[in-house]
C-alpha positions as a Markdown table, in Angstrom:
| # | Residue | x | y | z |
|---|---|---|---|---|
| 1 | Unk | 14.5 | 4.2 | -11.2 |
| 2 | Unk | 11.6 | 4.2 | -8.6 |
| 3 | Unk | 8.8 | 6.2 | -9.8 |
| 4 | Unk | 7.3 | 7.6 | -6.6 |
| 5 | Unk | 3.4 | 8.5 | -7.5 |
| 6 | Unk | 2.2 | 11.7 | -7.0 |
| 7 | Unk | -1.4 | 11.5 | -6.8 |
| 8 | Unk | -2.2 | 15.0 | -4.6 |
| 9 | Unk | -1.8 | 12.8 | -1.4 |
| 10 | Unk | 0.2 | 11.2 | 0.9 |
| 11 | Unk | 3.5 | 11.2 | 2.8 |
| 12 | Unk | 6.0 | 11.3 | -0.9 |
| 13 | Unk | 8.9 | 13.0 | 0.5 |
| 14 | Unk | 9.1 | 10.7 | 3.3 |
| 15 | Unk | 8.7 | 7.6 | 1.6 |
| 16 | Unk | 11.4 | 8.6 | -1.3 |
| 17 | Unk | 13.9 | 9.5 | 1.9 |
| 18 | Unk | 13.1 | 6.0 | 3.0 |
| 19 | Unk | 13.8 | 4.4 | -0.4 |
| 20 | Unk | 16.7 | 6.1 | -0.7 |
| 21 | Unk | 18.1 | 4.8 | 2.8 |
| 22 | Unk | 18.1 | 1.4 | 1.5 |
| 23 | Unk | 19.8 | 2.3 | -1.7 |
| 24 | Unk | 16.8 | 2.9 | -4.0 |
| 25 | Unk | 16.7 | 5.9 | -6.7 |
| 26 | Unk | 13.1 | 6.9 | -6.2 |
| 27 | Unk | 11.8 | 9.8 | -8.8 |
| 28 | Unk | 8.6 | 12.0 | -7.2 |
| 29 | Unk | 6.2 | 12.4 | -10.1 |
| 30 | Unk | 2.9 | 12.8 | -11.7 |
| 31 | Unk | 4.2 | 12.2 | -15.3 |
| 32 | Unk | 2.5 | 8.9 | -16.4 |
| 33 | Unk | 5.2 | 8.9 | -18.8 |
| 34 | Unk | 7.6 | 8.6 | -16.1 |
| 35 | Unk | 5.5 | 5.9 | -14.4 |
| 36 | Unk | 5.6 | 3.7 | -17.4 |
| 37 | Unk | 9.4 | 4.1 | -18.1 |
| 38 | Unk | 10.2 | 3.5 | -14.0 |
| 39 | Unk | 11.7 | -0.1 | -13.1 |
| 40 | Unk | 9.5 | -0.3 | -10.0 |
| 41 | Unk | 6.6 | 1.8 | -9.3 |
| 42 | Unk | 5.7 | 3.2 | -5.4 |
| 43 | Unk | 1.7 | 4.6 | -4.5 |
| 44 | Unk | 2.0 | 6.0 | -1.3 |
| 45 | Unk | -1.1 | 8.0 | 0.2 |
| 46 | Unk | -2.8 | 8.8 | 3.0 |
| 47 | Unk | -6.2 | 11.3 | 3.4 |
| 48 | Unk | -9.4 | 10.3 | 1.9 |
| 49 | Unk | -9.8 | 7.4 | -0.7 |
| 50 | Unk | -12.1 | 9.4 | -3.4 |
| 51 | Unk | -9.3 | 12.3 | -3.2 |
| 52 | Unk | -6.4 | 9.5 | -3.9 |
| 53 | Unk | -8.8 | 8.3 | -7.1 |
| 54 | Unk | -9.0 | 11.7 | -8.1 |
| 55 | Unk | -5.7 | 12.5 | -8.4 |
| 56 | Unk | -4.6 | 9.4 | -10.1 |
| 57 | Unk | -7.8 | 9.7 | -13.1 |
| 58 | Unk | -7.0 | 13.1 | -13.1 |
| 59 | Unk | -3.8 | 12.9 | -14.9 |
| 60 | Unk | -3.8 | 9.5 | -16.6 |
| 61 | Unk | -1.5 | 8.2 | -13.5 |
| 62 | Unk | -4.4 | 5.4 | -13.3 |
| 63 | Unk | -3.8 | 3.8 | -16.4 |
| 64 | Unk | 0.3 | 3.8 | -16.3 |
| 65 | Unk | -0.1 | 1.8 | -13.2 |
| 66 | Unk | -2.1 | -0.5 | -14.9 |
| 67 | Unk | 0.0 | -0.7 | -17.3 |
| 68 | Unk | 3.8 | -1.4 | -15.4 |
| 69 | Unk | 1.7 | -3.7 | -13.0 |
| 70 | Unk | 0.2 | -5.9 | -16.4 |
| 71 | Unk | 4.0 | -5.1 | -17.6 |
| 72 | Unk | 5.6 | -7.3 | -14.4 |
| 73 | Unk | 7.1 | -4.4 | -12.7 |
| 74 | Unk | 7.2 | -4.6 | -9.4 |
| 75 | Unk | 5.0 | -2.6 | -7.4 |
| 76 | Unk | 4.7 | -1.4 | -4.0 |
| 77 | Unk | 1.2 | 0.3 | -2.5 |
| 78 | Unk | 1.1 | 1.5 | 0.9 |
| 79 | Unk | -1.9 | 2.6 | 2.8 |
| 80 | Unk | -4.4 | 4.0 | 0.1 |
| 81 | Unk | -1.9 | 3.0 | -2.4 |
| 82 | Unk | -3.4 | -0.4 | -1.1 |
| 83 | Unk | -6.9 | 0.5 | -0.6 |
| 84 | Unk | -7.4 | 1.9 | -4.1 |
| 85 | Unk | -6.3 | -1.5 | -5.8 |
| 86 | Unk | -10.0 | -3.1 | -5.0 |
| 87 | Unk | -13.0 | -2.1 | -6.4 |
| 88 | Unk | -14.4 | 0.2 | -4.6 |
| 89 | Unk | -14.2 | 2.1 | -1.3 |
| 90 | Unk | -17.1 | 3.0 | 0.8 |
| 91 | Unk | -15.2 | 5.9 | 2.4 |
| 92 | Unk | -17.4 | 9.2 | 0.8 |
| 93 | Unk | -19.0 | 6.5 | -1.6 |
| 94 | Unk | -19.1 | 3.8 | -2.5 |
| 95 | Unk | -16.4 | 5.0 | -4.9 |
| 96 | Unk | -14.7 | 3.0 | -7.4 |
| 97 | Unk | -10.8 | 1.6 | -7.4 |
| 98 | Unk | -8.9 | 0.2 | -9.9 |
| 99 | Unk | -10.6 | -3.0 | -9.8 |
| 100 | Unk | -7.1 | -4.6 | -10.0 |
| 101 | Unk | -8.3 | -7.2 | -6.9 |
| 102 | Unk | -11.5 | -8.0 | -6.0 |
| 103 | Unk | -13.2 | -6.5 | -2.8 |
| 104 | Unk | -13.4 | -3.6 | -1.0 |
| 105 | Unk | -12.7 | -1.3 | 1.5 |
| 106 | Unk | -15.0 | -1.0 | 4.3 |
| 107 | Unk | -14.9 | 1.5 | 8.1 |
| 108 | Unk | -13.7 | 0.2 | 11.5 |
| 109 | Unk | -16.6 | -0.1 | 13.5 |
| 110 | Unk | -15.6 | 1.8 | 16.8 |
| 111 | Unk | -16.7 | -0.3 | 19.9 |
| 112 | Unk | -15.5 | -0.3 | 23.8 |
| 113 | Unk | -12.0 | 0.0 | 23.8 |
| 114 | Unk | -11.5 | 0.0 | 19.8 |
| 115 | Unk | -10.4 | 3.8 | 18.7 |
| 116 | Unk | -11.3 | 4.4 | 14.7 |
| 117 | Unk | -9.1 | 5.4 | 13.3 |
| 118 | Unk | -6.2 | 2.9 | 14.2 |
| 119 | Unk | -3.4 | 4.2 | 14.8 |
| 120 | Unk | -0.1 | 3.5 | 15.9 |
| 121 | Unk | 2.1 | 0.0 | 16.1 |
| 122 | Unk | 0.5 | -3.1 | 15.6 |
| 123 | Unk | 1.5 | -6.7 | 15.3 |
| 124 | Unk | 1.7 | -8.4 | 12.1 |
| 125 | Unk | 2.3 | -12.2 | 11.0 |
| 126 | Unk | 2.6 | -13.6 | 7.9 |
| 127 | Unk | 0.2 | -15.7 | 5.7 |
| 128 | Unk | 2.4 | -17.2 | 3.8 |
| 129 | Unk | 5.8 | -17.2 | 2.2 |
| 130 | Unk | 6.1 | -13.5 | 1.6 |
| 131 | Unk | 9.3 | -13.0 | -0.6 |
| 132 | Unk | 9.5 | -9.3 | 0.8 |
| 133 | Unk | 10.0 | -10.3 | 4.0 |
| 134 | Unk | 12.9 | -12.2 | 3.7 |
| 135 | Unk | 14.9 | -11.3 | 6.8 |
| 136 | Unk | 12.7 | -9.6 | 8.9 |
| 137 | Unk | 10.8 | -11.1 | 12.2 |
| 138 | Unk | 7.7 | -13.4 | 12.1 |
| 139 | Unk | 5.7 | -11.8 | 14.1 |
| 140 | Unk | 6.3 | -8.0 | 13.4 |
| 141 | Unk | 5.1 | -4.6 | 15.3 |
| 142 | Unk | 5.1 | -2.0 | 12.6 |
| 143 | Unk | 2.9 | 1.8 | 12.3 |
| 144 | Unk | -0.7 | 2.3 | 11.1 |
| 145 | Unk | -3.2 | 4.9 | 10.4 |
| 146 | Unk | -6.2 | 4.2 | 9.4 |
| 147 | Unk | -9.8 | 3.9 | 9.7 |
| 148 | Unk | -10.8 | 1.6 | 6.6 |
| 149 | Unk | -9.4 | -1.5 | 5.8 |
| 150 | Unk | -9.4 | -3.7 | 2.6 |
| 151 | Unk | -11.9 | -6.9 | 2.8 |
| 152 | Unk | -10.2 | -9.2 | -0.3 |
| 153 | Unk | -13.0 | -11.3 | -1.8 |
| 154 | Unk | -10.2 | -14.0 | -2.1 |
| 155 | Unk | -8.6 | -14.3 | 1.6 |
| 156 | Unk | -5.2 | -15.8 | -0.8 |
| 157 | Unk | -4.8 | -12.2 | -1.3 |
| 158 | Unk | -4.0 | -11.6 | 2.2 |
| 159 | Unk | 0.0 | -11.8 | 2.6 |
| 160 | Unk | 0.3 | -10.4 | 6.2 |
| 161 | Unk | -2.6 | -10.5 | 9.2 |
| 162 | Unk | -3.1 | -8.2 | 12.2 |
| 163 | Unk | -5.6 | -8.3 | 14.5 |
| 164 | Unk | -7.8 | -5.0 | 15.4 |
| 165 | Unk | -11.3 | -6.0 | 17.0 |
| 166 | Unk | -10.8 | -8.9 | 14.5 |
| 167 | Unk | -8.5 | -10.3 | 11.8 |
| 168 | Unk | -7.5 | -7.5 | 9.3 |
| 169 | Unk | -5.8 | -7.7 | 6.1 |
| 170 | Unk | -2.4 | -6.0 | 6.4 |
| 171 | Unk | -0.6 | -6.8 | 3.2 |
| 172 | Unk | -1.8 | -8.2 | 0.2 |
| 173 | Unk | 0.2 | -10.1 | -2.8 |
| 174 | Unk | -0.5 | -11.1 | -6.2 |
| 175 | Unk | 2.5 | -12.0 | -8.6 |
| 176 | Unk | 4.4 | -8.6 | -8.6 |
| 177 | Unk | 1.9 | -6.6 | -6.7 |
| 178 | Unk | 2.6 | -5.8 | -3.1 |
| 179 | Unk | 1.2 | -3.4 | -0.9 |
| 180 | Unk | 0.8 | -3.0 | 2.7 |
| 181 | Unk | -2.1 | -1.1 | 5.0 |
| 182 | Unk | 0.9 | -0.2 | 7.3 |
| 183 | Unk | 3.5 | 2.6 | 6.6 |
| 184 | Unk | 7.0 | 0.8 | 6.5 |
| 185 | Unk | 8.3 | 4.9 | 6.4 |
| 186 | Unk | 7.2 | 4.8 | 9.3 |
| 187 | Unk | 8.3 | 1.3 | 10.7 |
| 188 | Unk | 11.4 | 1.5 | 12.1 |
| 189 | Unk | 14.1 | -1.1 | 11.1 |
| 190 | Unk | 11.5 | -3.5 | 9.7 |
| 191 | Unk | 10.2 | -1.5 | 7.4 |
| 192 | Unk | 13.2 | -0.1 | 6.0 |
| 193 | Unk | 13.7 | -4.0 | 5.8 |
| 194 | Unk | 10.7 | -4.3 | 3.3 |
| 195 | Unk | 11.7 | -1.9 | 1.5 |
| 196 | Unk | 15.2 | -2.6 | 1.2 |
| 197 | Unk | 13.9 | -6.1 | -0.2 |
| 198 | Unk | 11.6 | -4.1 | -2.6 |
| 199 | Unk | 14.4 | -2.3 | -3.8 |
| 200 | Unk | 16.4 | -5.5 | -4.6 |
| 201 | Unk | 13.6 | -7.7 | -5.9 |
């Protein structure tokens, strides 16, 4: 089972279609309970960092995902499911993350022909050896929205690069923690790819 978190925000219906797709069994929930009994665990979001936080204190959602990431479960953030993973935001703030990387998430700085928030496709390329995206093209255009972007103190951290007025971290890795900036929902075939291989991982 695929507990799908329900932290108040985000795309969840959309992302548990996706999942499904690829043969996953995603659960919707805000049980921690559930969280902490789920084989992999999904934070989607989208809206306003503080508001994601929020919802995840609020309920005791932020210490199951502690607790199936320190347990080895794979994980998959995507957009603020990404975001919240540093230690702080400075969207509304600064306001704290989970402090399970360290960094944090700073604004686009709009300029001549650079629109905040981005939005839309994007090319990505790869870091390094990502095993997630086994099978899917190198480079790759997938979907964003966003206007803040996760600054990793340790640039190891970064697992997929795109460029937006400068380099920007795209995806991020460490051991079973995955997440991506970009909504692979929202992706076309190579994001149904990820998370096809997130589903089989």
């Amino acid at each position: 089972m695929i507990a799908v978190v329900d932290s108040g925000s985000g795309n969840l219906r959309s992302v548990a279609k996706a999942l499904e797709r690829v043969g996953g069994t995603p659960t919707v929930t805000s049980d921690p309970d559930v969280v902490r009994r789920a084989d992999r665990v999904v934070v989607p979001g989208q809206g306003a960092f503080r508001d994601t936080m929020a919802g995840l204190t609020r309920g005791g959602l932020d210490e199951a995902v502690r607790e199936a990431i320190a347990a080895g479960k794979p994980y998959l953030g995507i957009c603020l499911g990404l975001q919240v993973l540093f230690e702080e935001s400075e969207e509304h703030g600064p306001v704290r993350g989970l402090g399970l990387l360290p960094g944090r998430v700073v604004r686009f700085v709009a300029s001549p022909g650079l629109k905040v928030p981005h939005m839309g496709w994007n090319q990505v390329t790869v870091c390094s050896g990502e095993p997630l995206w086994r099978g899917l093209p190198d480079p790759a255009h997938v979907y964003f929205v966003h206007s803040y972007y996760a600054v990793p103190d340790d640039e190891n951290l970064t697992a997929l690069r795109t460029d937006y007025g400068g380099p920007v971290c795209a995806a991020v890795r460490k051991d079973n923690l995955f997440a991506t900036q970009f909504h692979p929902e929202k992706s076309g075939d190579v994001g149904l790819g990820l998370l096809a291989n997130f589903v089989s991982a």
